[in-house]
Backbone bond lengths (Angstrom), bond angles and torsions (degrees), N, CA, C in turn:
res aa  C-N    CA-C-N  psi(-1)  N-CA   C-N-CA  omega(-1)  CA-C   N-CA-C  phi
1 X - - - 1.462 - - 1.532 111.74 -
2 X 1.296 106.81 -5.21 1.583 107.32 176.62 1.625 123.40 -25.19
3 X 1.201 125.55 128.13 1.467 131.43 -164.97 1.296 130.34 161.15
4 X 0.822 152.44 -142.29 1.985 138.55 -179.72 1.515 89.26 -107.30
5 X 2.059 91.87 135.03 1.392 115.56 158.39 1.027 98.77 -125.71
6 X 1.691 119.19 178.77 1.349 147.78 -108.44 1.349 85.18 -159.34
7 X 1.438 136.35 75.66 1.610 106.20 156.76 1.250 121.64 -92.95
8 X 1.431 105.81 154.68 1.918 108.12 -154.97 1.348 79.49 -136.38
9 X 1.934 110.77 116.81 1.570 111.09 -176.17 1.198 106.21 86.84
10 X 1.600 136.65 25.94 1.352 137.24 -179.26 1.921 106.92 -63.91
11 X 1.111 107.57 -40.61 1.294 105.40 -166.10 1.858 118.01 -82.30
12 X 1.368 94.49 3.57 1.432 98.51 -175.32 1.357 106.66 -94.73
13 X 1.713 114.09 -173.41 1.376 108.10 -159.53 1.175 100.94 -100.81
14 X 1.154 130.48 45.96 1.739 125.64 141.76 1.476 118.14 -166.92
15 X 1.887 105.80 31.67 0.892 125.93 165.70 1.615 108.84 -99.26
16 X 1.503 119.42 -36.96 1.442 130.60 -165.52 1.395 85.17 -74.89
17 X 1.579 145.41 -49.26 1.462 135.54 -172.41 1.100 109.10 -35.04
18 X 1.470 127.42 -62.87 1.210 156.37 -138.12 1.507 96.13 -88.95
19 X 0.964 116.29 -73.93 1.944 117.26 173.44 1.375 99.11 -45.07
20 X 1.270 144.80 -70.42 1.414 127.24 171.07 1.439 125.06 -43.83
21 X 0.949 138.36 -48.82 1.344 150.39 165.64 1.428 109.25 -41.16
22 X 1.399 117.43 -70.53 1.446 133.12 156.98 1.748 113.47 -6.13
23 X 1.915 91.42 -88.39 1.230 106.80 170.68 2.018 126.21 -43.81
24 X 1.301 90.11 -36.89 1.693 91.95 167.00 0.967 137.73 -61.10
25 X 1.572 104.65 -26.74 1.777 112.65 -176.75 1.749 111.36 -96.96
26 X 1.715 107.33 -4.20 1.148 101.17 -168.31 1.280 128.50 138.89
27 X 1.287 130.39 -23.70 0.882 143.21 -153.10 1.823 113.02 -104.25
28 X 0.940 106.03 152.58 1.757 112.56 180.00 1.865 114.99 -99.49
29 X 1.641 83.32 97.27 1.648 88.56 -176.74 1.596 121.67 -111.21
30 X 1.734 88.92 136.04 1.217 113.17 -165.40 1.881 117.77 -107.50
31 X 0.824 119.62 107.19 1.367 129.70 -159.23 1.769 110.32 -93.95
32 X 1.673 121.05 122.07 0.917 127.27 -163.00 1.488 101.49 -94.18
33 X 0.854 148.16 94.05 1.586 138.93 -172.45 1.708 114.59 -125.60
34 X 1.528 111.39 165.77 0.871 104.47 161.03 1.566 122.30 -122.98
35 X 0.994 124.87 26.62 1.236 143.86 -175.25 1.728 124.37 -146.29
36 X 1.130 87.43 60.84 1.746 99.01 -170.42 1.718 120.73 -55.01
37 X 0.804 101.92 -18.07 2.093 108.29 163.12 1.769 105.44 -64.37
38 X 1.614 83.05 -56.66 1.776 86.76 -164.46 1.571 110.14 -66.60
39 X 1.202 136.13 -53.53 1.183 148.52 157.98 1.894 107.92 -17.92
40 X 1.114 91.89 -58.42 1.968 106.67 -171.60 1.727 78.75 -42.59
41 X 1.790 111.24 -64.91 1.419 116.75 -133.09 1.696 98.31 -78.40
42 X 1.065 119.77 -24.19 1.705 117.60 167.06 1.695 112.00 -70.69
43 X 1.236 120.77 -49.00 1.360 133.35 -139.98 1.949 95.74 -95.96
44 X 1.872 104.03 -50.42 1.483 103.21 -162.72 1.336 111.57 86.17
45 X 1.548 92.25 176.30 1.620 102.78 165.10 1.575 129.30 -74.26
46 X 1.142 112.09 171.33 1.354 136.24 -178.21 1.856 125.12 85.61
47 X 1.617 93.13 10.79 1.237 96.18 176.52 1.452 122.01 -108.15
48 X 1.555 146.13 -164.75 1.610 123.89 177.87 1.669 85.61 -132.06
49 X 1.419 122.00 133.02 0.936 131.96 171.07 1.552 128.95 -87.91
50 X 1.043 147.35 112.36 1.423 132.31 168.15 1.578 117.97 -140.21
51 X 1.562 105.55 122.37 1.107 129.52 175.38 1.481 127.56 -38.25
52 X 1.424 127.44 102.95 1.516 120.41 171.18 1.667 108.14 -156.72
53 X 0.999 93.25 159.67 1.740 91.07 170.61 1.548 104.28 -115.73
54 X 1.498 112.39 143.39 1.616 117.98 167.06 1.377 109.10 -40.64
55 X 1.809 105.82 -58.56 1.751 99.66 -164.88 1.329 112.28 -68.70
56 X 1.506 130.62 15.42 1.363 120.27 -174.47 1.442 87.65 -131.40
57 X 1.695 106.00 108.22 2.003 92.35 163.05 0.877 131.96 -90.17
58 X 1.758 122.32 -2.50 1.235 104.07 154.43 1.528 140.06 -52.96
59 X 1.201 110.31 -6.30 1.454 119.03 -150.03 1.706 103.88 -117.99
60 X 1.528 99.42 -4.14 1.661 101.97 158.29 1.398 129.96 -94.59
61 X 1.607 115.58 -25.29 1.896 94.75 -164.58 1.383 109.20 -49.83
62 X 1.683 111.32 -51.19 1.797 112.59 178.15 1.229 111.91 -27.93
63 X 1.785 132.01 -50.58 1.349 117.80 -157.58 1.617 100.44 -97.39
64 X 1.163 120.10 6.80 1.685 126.79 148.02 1.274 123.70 -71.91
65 X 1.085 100.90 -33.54 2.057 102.59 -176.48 1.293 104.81 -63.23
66 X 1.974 92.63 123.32 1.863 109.99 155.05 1.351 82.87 68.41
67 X 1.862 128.55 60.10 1.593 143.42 154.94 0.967 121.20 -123.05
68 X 1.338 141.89 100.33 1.409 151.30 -165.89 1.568 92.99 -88.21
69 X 1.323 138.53 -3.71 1.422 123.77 175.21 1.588 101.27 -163.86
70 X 1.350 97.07 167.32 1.673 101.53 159.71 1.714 107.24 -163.10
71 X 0.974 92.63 150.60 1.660 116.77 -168.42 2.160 103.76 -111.20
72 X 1.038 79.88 131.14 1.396 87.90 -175.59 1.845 125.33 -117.79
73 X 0.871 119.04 87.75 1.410 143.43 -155.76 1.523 117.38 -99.00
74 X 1.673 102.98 24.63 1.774 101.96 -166.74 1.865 99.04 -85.50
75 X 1.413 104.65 165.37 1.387 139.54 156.40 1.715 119.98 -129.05
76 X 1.457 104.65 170.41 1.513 76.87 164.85 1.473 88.03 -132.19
77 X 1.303 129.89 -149.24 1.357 152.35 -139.15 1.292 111.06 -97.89
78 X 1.956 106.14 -158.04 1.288 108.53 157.32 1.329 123.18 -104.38
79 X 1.074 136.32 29.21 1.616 146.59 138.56 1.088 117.43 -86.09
80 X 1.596 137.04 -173.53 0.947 149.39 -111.32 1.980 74.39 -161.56
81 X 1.648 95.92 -76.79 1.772 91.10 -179.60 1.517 125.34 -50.85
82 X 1.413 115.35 -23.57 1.605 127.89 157.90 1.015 109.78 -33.91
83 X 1.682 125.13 -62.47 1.429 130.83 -137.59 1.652 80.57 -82.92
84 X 1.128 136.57 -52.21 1.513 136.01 -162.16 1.755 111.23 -77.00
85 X 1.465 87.99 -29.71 2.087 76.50 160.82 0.604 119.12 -108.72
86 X 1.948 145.43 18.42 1.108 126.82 161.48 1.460 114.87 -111.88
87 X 1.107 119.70 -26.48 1.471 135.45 178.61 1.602 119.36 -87.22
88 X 1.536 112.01 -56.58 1.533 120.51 174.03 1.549 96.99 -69.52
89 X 1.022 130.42 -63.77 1.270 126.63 -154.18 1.417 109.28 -92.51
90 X 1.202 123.05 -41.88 1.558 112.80 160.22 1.064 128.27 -51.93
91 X 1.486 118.25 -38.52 1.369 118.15 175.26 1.796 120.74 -51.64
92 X 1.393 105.17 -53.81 1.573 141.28 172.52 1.567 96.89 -33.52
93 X 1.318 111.41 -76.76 1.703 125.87 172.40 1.885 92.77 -33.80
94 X 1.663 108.59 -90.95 1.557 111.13 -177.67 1.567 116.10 -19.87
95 X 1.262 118.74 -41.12 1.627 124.63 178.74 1.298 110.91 -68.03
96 X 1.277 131.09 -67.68 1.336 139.53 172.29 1.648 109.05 -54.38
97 X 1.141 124.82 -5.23 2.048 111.60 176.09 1.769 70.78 -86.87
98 X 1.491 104.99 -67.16 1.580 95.85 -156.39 1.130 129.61 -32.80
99 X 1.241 120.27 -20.52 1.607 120.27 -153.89 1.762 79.02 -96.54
100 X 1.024 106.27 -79.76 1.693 122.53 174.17 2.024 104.76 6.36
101 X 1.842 90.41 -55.79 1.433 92.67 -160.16 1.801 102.36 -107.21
102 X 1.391 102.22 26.88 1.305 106.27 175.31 1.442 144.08 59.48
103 X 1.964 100.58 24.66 0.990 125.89 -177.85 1.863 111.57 -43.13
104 X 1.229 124.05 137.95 1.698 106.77 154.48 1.135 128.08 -119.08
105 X 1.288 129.41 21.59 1.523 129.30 156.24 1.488 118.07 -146.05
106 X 1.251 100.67 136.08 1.499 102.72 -167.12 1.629 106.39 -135.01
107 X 1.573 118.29 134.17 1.497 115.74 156.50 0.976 131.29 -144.45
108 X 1.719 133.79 -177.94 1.363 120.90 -165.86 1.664 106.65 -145.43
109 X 1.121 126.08 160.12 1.246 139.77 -178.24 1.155 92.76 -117.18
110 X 1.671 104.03 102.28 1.653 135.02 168.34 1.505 114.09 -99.75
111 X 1.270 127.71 -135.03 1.299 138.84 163.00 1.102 138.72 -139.62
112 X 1.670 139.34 150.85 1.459 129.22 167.03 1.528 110.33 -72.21
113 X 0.805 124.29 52.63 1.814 114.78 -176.42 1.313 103.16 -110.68
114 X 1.347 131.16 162.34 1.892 134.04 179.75 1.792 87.90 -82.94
115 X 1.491 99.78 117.13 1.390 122.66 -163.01 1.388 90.94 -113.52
116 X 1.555 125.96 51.52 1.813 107.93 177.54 1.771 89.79 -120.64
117 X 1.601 82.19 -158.04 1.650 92.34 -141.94 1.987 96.38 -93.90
118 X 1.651 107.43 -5.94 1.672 102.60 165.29 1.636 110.41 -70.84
119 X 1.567 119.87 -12.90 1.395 108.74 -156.50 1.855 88.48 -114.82
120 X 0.972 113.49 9.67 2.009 110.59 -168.73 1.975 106.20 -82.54
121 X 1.328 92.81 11.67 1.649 82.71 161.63 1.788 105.93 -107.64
122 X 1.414 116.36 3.64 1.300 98.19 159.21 1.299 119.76 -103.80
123 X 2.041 111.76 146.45 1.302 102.52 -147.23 1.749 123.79 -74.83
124 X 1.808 95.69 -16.90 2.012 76.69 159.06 0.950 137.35 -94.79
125 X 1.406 123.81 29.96 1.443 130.04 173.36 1.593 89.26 -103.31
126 X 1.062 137.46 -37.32 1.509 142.37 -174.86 2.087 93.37 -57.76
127 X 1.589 87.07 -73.31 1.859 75.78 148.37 1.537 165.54 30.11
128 X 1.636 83.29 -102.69 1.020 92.29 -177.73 1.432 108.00 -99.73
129 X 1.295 125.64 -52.87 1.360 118.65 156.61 1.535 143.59 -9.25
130 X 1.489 106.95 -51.70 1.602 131.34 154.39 1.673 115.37 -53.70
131 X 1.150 118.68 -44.33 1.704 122.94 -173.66 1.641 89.82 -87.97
132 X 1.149 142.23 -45.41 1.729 129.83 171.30 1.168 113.52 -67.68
133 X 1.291 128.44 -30.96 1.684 109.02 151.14 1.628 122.21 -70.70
134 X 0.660 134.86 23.29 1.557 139.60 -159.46 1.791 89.78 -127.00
135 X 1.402 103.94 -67.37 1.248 100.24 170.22 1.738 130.58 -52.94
136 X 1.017 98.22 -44.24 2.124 102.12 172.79 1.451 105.27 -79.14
137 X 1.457 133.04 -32.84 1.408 114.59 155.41 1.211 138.58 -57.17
138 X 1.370 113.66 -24.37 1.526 133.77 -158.32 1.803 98.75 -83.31
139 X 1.169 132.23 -26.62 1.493 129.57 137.13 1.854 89.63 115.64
140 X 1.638 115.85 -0.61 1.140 118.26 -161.70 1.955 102.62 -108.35
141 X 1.630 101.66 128.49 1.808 96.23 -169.58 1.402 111.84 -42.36
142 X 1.400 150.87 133.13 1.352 159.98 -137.74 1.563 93.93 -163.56
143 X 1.969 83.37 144.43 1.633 99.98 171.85 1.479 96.22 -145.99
144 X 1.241 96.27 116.68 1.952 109.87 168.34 1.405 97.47 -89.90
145 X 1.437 110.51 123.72 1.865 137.21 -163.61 1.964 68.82 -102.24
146 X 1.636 127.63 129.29 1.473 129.82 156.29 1.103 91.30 -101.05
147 X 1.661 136.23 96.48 1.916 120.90 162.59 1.015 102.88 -81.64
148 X 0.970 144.17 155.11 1.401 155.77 134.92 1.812 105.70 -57.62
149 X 1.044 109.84 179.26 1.842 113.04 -161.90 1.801 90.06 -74.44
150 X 1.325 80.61 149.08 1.400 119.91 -166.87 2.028 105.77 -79.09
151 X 1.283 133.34 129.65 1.426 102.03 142.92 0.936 159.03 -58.63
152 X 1.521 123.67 -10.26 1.271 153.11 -153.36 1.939 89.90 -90.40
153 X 1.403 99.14 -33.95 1.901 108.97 -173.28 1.882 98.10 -47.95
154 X 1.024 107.32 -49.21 1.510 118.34 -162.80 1.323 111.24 -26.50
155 X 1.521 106.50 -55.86 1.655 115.29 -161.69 1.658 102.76 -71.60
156 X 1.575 105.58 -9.01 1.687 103.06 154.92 1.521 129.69 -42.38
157 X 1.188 91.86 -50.43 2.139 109.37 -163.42 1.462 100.55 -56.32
158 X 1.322 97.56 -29.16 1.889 102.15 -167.04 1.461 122.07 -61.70
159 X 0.741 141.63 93.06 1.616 124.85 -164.26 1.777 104.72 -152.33
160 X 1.546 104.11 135.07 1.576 123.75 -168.04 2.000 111.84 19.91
161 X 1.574 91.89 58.49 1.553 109.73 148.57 2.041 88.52 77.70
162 X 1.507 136.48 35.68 1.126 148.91 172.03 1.226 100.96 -127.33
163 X 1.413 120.44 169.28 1.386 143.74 -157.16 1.341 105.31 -160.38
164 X 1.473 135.56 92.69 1.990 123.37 -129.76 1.932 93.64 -147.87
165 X 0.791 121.44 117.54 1.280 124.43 133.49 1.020 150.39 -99.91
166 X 1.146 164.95 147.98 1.478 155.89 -152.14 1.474 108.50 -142.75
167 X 1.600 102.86 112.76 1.342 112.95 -151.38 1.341 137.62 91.46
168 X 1.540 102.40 143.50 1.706 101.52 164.74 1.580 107.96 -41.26
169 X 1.194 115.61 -63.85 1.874 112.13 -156.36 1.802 103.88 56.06
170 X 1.248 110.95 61.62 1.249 101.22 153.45 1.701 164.09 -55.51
171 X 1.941 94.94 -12.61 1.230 129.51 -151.90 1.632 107.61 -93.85
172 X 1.350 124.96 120.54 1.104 114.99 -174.99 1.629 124.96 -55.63
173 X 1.150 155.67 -178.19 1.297 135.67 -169.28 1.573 112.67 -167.55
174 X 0.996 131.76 105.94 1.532 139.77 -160.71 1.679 95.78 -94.87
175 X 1.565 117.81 78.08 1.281 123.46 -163.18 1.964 90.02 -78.93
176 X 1.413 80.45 158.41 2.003 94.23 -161.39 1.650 94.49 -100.48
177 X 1.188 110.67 -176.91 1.926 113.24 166.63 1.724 81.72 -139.73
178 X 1.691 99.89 126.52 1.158 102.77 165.01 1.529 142.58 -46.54
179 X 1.584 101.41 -27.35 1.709 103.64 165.60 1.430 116.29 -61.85
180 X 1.351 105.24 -27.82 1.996 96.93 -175.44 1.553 93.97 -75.03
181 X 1.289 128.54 -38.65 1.217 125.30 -140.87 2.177 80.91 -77.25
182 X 0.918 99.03 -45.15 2.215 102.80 -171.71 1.529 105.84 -65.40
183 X 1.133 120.03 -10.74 1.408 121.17 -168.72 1.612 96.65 -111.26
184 X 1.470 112.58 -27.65 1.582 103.06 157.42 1.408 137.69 -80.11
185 X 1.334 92.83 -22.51 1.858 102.69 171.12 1.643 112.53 -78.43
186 X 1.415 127.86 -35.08 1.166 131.25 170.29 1.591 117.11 -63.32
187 X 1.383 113.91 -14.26 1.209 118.24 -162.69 1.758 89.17 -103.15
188 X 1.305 129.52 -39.30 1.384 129.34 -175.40 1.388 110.49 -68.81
189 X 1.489 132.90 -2.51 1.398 132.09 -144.60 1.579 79.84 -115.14
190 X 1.554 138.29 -14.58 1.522 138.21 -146.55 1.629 74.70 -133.68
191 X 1.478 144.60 6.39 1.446 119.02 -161.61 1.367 98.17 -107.79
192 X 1.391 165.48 78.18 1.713 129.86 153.89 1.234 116.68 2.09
193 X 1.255 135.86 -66.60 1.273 166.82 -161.91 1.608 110.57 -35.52
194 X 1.734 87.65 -42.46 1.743 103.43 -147.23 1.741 99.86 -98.61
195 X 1.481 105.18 2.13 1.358 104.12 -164.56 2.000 105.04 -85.68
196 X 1.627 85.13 163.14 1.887 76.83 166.23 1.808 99.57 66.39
197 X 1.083 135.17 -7.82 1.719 141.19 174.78 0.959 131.67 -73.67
198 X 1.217 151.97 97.88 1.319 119.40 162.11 2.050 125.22 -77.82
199 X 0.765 102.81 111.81 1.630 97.85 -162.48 1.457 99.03 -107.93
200 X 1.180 97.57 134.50 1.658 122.75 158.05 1.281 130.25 -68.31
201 X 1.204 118.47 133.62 1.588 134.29 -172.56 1.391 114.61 -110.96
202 X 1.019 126.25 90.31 1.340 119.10 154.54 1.574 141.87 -114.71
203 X 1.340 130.22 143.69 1.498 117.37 -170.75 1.159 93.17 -86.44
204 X 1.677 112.62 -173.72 1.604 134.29 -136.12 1.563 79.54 -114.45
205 X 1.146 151.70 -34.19 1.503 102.54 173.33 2.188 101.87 -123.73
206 X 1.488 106.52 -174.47 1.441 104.47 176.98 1.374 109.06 -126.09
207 X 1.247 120.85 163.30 1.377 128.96 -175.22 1.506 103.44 168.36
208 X 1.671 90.48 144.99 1.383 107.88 -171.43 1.113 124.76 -54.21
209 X 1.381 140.03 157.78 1.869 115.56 -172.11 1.649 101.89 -97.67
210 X 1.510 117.65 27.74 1.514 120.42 160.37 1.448 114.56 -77.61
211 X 2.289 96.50 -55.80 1.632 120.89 170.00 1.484 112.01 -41.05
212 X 1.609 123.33 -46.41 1.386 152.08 -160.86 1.793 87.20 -57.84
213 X 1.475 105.72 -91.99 1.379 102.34 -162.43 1.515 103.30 -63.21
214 X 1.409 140.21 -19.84 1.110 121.32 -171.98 1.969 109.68 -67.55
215 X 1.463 111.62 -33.38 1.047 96.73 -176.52 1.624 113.57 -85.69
216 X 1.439 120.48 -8.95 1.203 127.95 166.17 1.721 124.81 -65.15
217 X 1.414 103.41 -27.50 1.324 95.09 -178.56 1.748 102.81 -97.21
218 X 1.027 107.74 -17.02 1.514 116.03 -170.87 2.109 97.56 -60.87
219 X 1.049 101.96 -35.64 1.575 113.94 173.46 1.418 121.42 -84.09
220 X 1.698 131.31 -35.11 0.821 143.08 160.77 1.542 135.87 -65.20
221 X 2.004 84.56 -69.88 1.488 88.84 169.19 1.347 104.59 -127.12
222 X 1.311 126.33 120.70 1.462 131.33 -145.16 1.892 86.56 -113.67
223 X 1.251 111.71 -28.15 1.397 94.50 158.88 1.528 140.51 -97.57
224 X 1.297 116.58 45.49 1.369 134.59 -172.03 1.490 101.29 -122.55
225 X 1.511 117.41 162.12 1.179 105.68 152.63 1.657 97.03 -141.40
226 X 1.321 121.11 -173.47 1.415 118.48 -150.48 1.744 101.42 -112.21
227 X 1.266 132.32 124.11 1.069 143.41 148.37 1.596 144.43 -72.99
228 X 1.075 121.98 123.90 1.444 122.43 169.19 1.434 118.75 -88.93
229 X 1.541 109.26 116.13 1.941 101.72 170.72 1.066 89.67 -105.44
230 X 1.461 124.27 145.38 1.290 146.42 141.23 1.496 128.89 -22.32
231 X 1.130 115.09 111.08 1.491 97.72 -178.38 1.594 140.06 -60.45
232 X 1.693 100.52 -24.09 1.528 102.70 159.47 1.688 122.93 -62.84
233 X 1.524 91.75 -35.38 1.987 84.97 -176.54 1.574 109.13 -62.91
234 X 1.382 95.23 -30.01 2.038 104.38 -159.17 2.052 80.84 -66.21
235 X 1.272 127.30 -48.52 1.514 119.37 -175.48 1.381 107.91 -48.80
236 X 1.280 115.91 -50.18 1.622 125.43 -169.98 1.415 111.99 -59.83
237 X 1.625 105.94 -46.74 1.610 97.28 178.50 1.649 114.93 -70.69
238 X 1.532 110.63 -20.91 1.234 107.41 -170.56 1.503 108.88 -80.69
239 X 1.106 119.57 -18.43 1.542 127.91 -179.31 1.910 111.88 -78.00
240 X 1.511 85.74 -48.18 1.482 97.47 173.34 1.455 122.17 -65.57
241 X 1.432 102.27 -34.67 1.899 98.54 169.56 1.387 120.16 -116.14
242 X 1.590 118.36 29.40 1.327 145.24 173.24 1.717 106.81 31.14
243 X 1.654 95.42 53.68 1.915 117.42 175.33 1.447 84.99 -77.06
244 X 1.671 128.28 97.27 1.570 91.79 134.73 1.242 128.04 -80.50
245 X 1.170 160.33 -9.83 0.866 151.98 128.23 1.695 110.79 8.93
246 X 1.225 110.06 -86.99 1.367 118.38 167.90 1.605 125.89 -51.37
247 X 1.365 112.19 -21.96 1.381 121.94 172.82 1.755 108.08 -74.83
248 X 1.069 111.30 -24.71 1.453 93.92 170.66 1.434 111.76 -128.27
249 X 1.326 123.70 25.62 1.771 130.17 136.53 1.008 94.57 -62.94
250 X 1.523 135.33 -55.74 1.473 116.48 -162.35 1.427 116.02 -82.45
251 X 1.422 131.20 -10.96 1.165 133.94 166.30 1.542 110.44 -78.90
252 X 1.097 124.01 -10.24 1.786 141.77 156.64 1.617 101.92 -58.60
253 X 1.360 90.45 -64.80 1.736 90.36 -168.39 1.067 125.20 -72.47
254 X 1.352 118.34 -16.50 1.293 142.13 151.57 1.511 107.10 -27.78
255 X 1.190 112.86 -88.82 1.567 125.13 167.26 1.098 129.80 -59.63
256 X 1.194 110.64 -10.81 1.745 104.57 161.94 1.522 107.44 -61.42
257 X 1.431 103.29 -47.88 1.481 117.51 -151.27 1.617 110.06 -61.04
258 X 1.742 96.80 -40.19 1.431 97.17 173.42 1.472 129.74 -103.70
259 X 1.564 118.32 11.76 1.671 128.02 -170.30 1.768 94.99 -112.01
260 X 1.221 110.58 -16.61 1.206 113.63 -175.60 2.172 116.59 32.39
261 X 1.257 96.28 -120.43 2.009 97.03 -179.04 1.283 90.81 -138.51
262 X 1.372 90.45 134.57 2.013 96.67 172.78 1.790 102.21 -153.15
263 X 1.181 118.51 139.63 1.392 120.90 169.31 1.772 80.26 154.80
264 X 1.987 89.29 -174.92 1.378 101.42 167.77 1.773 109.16 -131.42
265 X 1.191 107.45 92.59 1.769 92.06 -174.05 1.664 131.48 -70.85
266 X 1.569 95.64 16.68 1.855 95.47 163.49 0.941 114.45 -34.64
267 X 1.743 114.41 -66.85 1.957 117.69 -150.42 1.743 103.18 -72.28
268 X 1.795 122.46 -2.50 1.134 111.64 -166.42 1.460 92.30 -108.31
269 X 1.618 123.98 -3.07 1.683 134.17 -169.85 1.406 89.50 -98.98
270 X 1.621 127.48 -44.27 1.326 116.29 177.23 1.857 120.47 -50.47
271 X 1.570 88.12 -56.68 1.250 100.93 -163.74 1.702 94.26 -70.24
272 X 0.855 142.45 -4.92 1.937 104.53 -148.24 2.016 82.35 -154.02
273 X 1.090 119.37 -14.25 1.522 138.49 -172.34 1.563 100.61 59.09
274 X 1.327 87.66 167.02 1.986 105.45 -138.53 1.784 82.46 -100.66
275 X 1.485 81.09 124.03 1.730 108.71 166.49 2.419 93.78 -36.78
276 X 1.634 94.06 133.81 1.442 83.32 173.33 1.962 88.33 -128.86
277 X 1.275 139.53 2.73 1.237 141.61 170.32 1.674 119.11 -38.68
278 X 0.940 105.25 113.81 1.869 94.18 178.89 1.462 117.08 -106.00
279 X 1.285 128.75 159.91 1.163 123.30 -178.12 1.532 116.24 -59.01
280 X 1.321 108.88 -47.52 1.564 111.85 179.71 1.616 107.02 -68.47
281 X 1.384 126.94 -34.00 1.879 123.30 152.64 1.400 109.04 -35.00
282 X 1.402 115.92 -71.46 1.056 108.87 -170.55 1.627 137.46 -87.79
283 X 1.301 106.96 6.02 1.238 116.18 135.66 1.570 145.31 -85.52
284 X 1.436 106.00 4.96 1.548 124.74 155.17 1.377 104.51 -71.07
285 X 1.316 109.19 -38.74 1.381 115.38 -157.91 2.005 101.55 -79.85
């Protein structure tokens, strides 16, 4: 199917994999941005840039025209209303140019988390749920990518000379390396197979995301060691110094704690071959 895609979220950190990856195997990539300097200076040449924002649809059919696919790579912010206008509702907009301009394959970077209807009062299952109906309504072949957490997340925890989690996080966690994860989405865009799926992602080994950053900083920052705050205090300070920002990290961690990883990513290891990246690989790397 090689031909122009659509990356939506190219410049982020597991959107830029994917546009490179893309571009490697062949493909003609077209980058939705809104900041076309900055984009050039992350991304470089060989890609086609065009200016739009999700929340504005006027400002997409152009970066649909002459797109045989699009890849969908949103997050939202540090609010709570972010996550629903940039992700639910941007996405929604992204679906409707496509159809408009006669896109035929479309997918999204969702999650491995237990995505049913006991856990839909936490807000990224509210989420994610909303953007996979968007996609099976949208009438266009769709692939929901479920990764489970990323490694690339790690260099998150780090912040003003701490090493921080929030929460137990009890849940084991088959953390991914973003190159397997871009070399599997490029590979689903060439599959029949892969369409209409939601497939699961998981890397080759699991560990808790306490184990996770501990062996990450031990390589990184070898003079840190790793902390747990509580998730009630992390509410208290956030209430007390009115961070939302921090008010909905902790409504993140919230749901980590209890959606934990659920799926089976065989049929997505058959089809697309099974992430083999390890944490200690990719921390050589």
């Amino acid at each position: 199917m090689n031909s122009r895609v659509l990356i939506v979220g190219a410049t982020g950190m597991l959107g830029a994999p994917v546009a490179r990856r893309m571009a490697a195997d062949g493909w003609t990539v077209r980058c939705l941005v809104r900041d076309e300097s900055r984009a050039r200076q992350l991304l470089g040449p060989g890609f086609e840039y065009v200016v739009g924002d999700v929340t504005q649809p006027a400002t997409l059919d152009a970066a649909f025209d002459g797109c045989a696919a699009m890849h969908l790579n949103l997050r939202g912010g540090a609010t709570l209303a972010s996550y629903q206008q940039q992700e639910v509702q941007g996405s929604a907009n992204c679906l409707a140019a496509a159809r408009r301009q006669g896109v035929r394959r479309v997918s999204y970077l969702s999650g491995s988390g237990r995505y049913d209807d006991t856990l839909s009062h936490h807000f990224p299952v509210q989420v994610k749920q909303a953007v996979e109906r968007s996609l099976v309504e949208s009438g266009i072949p769709w692939t929901s990518f479920r990764a489970t957490h990323f490694m690339e997340s790690l260099a998150s925890f780090v912040r003003d000379g701490r090493a921080t989690i929030l929460g137990r996080q009890p849940h084991p966690l088959h953390y991914l390396a973003a190159e397997d994860y871009a070399r599997m989405v490029s590979r689903a865009f060439d599959s029949a197979a892969a369409a209409n799926r939601r497939l699961y992602m998981w890397g080759p080994q699991a560990f808790t995301m306490r184990a996770a950053l501990e062996r990450y900083v031990a390589v990184r920052h070898p003079a840190l060691r790793v902390s747990m705050l509580p998730l009630p205090v992390a509410r208290l300070i956030a209430r007390v110094t009115r961070n939302t920002e921090l008010a909905t990290v902790c409504k993140l961690f919230t749901a980590f704690a209890a959606i934990g990883e659920d799926g089976d990513p065989r049929e997505a290891n058959d089809l697309l071959g099974a992430p083999s990246t390890t944490l200690a690989e990719w921390l050589q790397r």
